[in-house]
C-alpha positions in Angstrom: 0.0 0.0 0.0 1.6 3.3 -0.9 2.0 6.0 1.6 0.5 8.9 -0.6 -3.0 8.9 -1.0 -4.1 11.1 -4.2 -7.3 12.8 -3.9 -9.1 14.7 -6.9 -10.1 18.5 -5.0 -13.2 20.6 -6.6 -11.9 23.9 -5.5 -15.0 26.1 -6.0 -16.6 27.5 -9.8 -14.3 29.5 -11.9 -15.4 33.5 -12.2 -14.5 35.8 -14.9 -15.3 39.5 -14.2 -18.0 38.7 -11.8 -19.5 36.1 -14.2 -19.8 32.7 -13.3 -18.2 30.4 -16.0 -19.9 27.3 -14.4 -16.7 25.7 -14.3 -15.1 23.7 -11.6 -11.6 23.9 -11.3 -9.7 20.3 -10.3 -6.6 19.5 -9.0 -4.7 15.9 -8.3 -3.3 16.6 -4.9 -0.6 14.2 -3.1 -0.7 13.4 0.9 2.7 12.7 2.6 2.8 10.6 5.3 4.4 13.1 8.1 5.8 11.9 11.4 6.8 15.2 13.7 9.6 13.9 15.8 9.2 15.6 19.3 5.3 16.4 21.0 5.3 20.0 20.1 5.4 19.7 16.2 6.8 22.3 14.9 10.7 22.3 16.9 12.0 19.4 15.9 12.6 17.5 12.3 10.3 15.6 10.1 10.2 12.3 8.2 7.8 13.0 4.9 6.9 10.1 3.1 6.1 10.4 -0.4 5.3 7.9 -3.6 9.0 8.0 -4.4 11.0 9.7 -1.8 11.5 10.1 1.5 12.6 13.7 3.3 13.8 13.2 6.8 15.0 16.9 8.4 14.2 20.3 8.8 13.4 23.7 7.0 16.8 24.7 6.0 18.7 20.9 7.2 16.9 18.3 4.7 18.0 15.0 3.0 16.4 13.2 0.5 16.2 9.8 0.3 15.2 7.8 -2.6 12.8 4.6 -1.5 15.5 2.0 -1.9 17.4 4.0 0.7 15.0 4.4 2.9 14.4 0.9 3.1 18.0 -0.3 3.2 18.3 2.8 6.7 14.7 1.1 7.7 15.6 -1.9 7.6 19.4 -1.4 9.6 17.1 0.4 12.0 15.1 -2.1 12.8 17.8 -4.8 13.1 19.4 -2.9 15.2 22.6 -2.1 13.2 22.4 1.6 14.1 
């Protein structure tokens, strides 16, 4: 099962000087998987889980790890190698 649900978003009728176009404007929009590391949320880094890539960090202090990576550190985690 993949991490990153899509979801198609109806964002509200398009408008064009006033006039409704009776349009609805639709955009594919990803959900990473977010695990705050500390209770406050918003001090401490953040693993982001994605379709294809996984960003463990902070605002300016962020790596990127492809899947296979992230599995090959999940896996040494869990085995207790680190």
């Amino acid at each position: 099962m993949s991490p990153v649900n899509r979801y198609t978003i109806i964002t509200g009728k398009m408008t064009f000087g006033g006039a409704d176009c009776s349009k609805f404007i639709e955009s594919e929009v990803n959900i990473m998987k977010i695990i705050k590391l500390c209770h406050q949320g918003s001090c401490c880094p953040a693993v982001k889980v994605a379709d294809d890539h996984v960003e463990i960090g902070e605002k300016d202090n962020t790596c990127v790890l492809t899947m296979e990576q992230w599995e090959i550190l999940k896996d040494k985690i869990l085995s207790k190698k680190l």
